[in-house]
N, C-alpha and C positions, 0 to 999 in steps of 0.2 A: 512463740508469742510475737504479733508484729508490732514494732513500736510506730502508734499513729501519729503522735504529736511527731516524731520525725519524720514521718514518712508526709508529713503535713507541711513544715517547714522544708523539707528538702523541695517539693512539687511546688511549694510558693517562690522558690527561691529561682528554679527553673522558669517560670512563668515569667517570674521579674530579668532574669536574663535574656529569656528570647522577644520581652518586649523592647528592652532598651538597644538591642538589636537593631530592632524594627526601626525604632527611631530615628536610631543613625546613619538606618540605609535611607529613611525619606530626609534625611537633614543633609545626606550627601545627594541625590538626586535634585533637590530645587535649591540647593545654593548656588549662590552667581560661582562664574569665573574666577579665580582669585589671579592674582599678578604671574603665578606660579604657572595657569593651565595653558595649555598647546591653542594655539591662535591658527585658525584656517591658512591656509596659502593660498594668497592674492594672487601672486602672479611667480614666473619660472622662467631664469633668463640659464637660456644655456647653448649649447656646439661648440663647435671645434674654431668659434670666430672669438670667444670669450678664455680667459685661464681658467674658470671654474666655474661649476654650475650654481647658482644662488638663486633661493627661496625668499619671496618676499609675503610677509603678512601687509594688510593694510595701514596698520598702526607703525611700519616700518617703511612705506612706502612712503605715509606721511611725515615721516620724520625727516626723512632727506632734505635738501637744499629745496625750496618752493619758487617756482616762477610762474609769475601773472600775463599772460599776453591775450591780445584780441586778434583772430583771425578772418579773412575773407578766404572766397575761394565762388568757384560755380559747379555745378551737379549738372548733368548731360538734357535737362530738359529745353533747356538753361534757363538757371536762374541761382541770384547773387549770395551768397549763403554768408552769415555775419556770424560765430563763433564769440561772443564778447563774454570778458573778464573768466580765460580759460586760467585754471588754477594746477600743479602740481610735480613735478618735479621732470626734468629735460630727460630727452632717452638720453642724452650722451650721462648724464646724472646715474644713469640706470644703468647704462653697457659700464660703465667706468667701475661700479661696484662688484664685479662682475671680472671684469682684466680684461677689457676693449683690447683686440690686438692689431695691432696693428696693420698686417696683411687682410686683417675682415671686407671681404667684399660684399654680404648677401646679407637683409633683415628680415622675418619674418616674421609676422606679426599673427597670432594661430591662437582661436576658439576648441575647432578642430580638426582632427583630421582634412573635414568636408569646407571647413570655415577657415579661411585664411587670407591674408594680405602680405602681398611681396612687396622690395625695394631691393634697389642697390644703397649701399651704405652711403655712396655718396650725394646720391638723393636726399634722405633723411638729412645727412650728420655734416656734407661740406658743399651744397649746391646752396647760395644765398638766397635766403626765402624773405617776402616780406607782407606786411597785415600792409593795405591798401583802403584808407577810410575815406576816400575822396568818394564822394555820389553814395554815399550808403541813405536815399532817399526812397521813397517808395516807386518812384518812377521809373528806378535803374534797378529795381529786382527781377524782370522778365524783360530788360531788355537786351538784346543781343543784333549787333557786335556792343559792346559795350561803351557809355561815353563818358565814362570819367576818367582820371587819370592818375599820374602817381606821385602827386601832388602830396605830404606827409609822408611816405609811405614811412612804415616802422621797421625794423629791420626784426623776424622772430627766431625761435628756434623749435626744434619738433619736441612736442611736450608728450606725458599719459596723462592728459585731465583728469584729474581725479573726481572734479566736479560734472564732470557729466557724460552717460550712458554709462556708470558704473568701471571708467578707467577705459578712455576712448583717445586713441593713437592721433597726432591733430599736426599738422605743416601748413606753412605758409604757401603763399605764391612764389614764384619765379619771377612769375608775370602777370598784369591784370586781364588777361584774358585768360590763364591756366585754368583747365577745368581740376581742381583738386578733391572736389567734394564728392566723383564718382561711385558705383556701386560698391561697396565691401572692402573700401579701401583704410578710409579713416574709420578703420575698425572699432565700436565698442564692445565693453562688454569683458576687458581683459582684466579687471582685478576681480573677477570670479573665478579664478583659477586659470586664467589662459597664459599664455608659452610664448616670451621673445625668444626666434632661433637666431641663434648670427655663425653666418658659415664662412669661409676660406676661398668655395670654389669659385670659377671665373663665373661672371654674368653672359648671361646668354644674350643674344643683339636682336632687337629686334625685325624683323623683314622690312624692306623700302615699301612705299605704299605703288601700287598697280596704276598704269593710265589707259582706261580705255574713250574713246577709241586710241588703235595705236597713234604712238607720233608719228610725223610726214606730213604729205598734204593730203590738206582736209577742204570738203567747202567751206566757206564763209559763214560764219554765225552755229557750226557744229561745236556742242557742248560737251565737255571733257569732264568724266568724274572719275576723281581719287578714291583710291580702295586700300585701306593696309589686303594683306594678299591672304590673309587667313578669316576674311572677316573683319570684322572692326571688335575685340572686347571694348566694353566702358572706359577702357584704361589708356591704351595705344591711342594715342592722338596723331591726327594725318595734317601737319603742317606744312605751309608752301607758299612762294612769292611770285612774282610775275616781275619783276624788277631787275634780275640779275644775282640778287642777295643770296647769301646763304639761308634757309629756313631754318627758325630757332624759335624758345622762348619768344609769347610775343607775336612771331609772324600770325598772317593768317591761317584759320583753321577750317577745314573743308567737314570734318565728320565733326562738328560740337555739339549736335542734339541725336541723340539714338537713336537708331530708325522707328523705333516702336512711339516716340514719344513728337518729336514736330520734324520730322523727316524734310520739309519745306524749309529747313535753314542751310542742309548741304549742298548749296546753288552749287549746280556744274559753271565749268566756266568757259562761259564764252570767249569761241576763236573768230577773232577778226585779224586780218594781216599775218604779220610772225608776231610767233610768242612762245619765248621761252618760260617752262615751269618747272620750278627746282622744287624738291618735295620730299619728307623724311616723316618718318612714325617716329615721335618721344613719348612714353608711357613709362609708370611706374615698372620695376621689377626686373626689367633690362634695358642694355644700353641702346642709345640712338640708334639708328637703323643709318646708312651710307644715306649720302644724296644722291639723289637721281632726278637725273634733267630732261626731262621729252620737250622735245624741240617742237614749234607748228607752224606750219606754213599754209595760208589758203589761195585758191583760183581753182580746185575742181568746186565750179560752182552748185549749188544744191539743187537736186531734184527739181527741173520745173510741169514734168507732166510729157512736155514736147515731146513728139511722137517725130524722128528722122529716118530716112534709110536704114532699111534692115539690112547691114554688109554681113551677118553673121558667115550668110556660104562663100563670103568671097574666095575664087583660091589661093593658096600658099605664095603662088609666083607670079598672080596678078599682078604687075605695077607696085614691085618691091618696096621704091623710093616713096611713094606712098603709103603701100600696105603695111608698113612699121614703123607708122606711125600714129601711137596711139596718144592721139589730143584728149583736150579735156572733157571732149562731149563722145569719151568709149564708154563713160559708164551709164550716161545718157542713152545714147543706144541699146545697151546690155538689158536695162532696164524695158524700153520700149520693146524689144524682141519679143515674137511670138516665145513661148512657157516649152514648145514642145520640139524648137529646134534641136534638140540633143535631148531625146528620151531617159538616156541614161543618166542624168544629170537632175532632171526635178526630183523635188527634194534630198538633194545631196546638199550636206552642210557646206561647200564648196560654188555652189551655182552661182550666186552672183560673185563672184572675181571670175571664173570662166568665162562666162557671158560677157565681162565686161570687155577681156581681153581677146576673145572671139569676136565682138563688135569692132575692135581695133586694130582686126588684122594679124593680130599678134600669133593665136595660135590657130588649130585647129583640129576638126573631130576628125576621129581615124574610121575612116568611110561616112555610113550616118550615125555614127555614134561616137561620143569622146572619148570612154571607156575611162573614168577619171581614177580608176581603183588599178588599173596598168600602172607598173614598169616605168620611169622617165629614162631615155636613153640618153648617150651621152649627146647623139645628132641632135634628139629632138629639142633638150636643155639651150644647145646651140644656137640653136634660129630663134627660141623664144627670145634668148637673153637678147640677140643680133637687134631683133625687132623692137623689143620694149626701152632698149637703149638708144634706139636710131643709127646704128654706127653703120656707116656705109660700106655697101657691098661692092664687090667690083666682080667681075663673073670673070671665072678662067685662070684667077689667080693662080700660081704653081704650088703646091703642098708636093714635106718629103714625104708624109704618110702614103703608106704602099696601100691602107686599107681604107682610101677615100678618092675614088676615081673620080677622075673629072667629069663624067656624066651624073654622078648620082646629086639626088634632090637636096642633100644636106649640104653637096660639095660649096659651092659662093659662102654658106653662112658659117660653115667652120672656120672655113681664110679668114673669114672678115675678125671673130673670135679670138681667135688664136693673133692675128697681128694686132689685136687691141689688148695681148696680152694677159685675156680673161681663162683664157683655156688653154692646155696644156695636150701633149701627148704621152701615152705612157708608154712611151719610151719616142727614140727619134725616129722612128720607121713605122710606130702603132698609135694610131688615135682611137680604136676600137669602140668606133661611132654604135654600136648595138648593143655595148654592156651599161648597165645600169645605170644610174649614177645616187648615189650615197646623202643623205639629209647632211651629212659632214661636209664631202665634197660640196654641196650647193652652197652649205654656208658660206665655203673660205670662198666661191668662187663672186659673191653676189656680195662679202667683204670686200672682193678687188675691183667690183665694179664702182661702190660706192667712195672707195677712193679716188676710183679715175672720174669720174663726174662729180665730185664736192670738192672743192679746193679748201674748207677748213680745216683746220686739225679736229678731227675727232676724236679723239683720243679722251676727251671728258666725256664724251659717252659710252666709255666703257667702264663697268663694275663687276667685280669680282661676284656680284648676286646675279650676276645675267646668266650664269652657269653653274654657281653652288648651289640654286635651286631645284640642280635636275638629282635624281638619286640616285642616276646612274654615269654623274659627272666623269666617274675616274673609265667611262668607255671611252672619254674624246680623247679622240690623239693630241700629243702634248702641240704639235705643230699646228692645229687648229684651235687651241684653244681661245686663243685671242680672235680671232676671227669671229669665232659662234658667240665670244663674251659680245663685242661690236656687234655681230645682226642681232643679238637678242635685246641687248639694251636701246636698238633704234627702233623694235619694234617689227622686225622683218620675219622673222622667227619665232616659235614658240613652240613649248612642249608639245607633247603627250596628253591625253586625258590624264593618265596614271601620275603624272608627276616626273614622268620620262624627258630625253631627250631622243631618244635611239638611233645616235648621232651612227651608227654603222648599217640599218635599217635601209632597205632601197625605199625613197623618194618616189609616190606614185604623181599619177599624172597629177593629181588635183592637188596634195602638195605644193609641187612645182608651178603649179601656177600661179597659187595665193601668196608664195614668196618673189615670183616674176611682178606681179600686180604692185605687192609693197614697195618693192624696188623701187620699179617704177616711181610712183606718189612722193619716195625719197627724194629722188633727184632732178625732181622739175621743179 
């Protein structure tokens, strides 16, 4: 027999349990947070630059020590950017909670993988930064070079505003002209979970910025643009003075508007006279880049059209004392030359310095053709350099070399060479006027000339980036290396398409002449 009234009472009693269930799972799903529940992570300082890795919620982030600053700065259009009444606690406030160590060199400031912003730690944490309120009028937000000054300036320090883009990385100036506002720098966006790294390892340097054209002599009123050598990022600023100065914080700035945005503000700068340009990349994330000085001198006068004697066929041993000398109207000529004097040569990326130094006497085609992709030998190297230097020849001179008879065509312009102490033999019996000669050899040999024709010290034109740029640096022999540092940083030299040097590579003809030509423009 079943008993109903229990079986009544039991089923009501179940009913009543699996409601109050019910209840408490919807009274746990829409109750708030209590003091008790886990708080999202704001932000993650952590590497091998910190003692520990620390999670910050937002409610902890504001709890810290709070500082209030107002900052300036300019973004790459340019134009004047005001940051006012930033709110919330100093990175150093943050690395500190953290074990800032003191060896930290690198900060990173990371959304994501894809999204991030670099510094050096001394950027951030010990380079003097300051809010500059002079001119914050409306008439000085697009104007550039800037005309206010630093007049007030505040001294600030590099905060996480809490108060705006959601925890947005914020530094002062250096200087009233530092562009700081750049692409993806003063990153927001970081207390939605994003990642201070701070690391140990050394900063990488930035590269010197590029001057084309080379330095030397130029004509009169030819404009020179600065280039960092990888492109320009938003970041790498190409700084320089005309003065003497060292470029810094502050000097002029050649690349301040991006090229995509008013391209018309990176005036090249006109060459009148001499003029020395000192010039260095400072950008976020690595350290200064070396100075580097090209030097300018003008009198090859500019292009005027004038149409002169065509000397291009003169020959080799016409009128020596004249024919090497190549004045300042060879390029004048080169230019006026018929196109098809040397077949072999239109369009060859080499043709005008040929042509120019073919108008000057200087060198010359082998029969009717130059054949610019030959061999330079060490004869032919000989008479070029003889010629573009002026150094006088005298016929008949006596040589020990056994392998340079007194009739042959090279014999006057090696003596002259060799007692101007440009050239050498290899050995005391062999001058081996037929073998090649080496982009290495040419360098050390067109370093010894430029010694003997410039009586400054040159020696501040040489930098160690005139050769750590090539990536096959460790082929120069150790005895040239300074030498190739010196033609490269005057501008006489230059790589590879690839990034090379191919400092043991034989030197063809059209090489050899575009380094004969530079020469040249060096030392007049």
């Amino acid at each position: 027999m079943i008993n109903i009234r229990g079986f009544r009472l039991n089923k009501l009693l179940a009913i009543v349990v699996v409601g109050l269930s019910m209840v408490a799972g919807l009274l746990v799903v829409v109750a708030p947070q209590g003091a008790g529940a886990a708080e999202p992570v704001a932000l993650t300082v952590t590497g091998d630059g910190v003692e520990k890795t620390v999670q910050f919620t937002l409610a902890e982030l504001q709890a810290l020590p709070q500082k209030t600053y107002t900052y300036s700065g300019y973004n790459h259009w340019p134009s004047l950017q005001i940051f006012k009444d930033m709110k919330g606690p100093t990175l150093k406030t943050i690395l500190d909670a953290a074990g800032l160590k003191d060896n930290a060199t690198m900060i990173r400031c990371k959304l994501s993988d894809d999204v991030y912003s670099e510094f050096t730690k001394a950027q951030l944490l010990d380079e003097p930064r300051y809010y500059f309120p002079d001119g914050e009028d409306e008439d000085n937000l697009g104007k550039w070079p800037p005309t206010r000054s630093e007049r007030g300036k505040v001294p600030v320090e590099t905060m996480l505003a809490l108060n705006e883009s959601n925890g947005k990385i914020i530094y002062g100036q250096c200087a009233l002209n530092e562009p700081t506002c750049c692409k993806n720098q003063m990153l927001g966006g970081l207390c939605e979970g994003g990642t201070i790294e701070v690391f140990t390892a050394p900063p990488a340097q930035w590269e010197a910025p590029s001057a084309d054209p080379a330095p030397g002599h130029v004509a009169t009123g030819t404009k020179v643009t600065l280039q960092h050598r990888d492109g320009t990022p938003y970041h790498a600023i190409v700084y320089y003075t005309l003065d003497g100065s060292g470029p810094a914080y502050g000097s002029d700035i050649f690349n301040i508007s991006y090229p995509t945005f008013q391209p018309e503000l990176n005036k090249p700068i006109p060459i009148n006279g001499s003029m020395v340009i000192k010039t260095k990349t400072i950008g976020m994330g690595k350290l200064d880049s070396e100075v580097v000085t090209y030097q300018y001198n003008t009198g090859l006068p500019a292009q005027s059209g004038a149409v002169e004697e065509n000397t291009a066929g003169k020959p080799a041993d016409a009128d020596k004392a004249g024919a090497n000398k190549l004045d300042n109207a060879a390029e004048d000529k080169a230019a006026a030359a018929p196109a098809g004097d040397f077949a072999d040569i239109d369009g060859h990326w080499a043709r005008d310095d040929i042509k120019a130094l073919v108008a000057g006497g200087v060198i010359d085609g082998t029969g009717a053709a130059f054949n610019p992709e030959e061999k330079t030998t060490r004869a032919q190297f000989a008479q070029w350099l003889v010629r573009a230097l002026r150094i006088e020849v005298k016929p008949g001179v006596a040589l020990s070399f056994s392998d340079v008879p007194a009739g042959a065509w090279y014999h006057d312009d090696v003596a002259a060479a060799v007692k101007a102490g440009l050239l050498m033999g290899v050995d005391d019996n062999t001058f081996a006027p037929d073998e090649s000669i080496t982009r290495e050899q040419i360098a050390v040999i067109i370093t010894r000339a430029l010694k003997m024709k410039i009586t400054e010290d040159l020696s501040h034109s040489i930098t160690d980036q005139g050769i750590d740029k090539f990536t096959d640096k460790e082929d120069i022999s150790p005895w040239a290396r300074q030498d190739i540092a010196l033609a490269v940083s005057c501008g006489i030299i230059s790589g590879m398409g690839d990034g090379t040097f191919a400092p043991q590579a034989t030197a063809t003809r059209a090489e050899a002449a575009v380094m004969v030509l530079r020469l040249y423009k060096q030392v007049q």
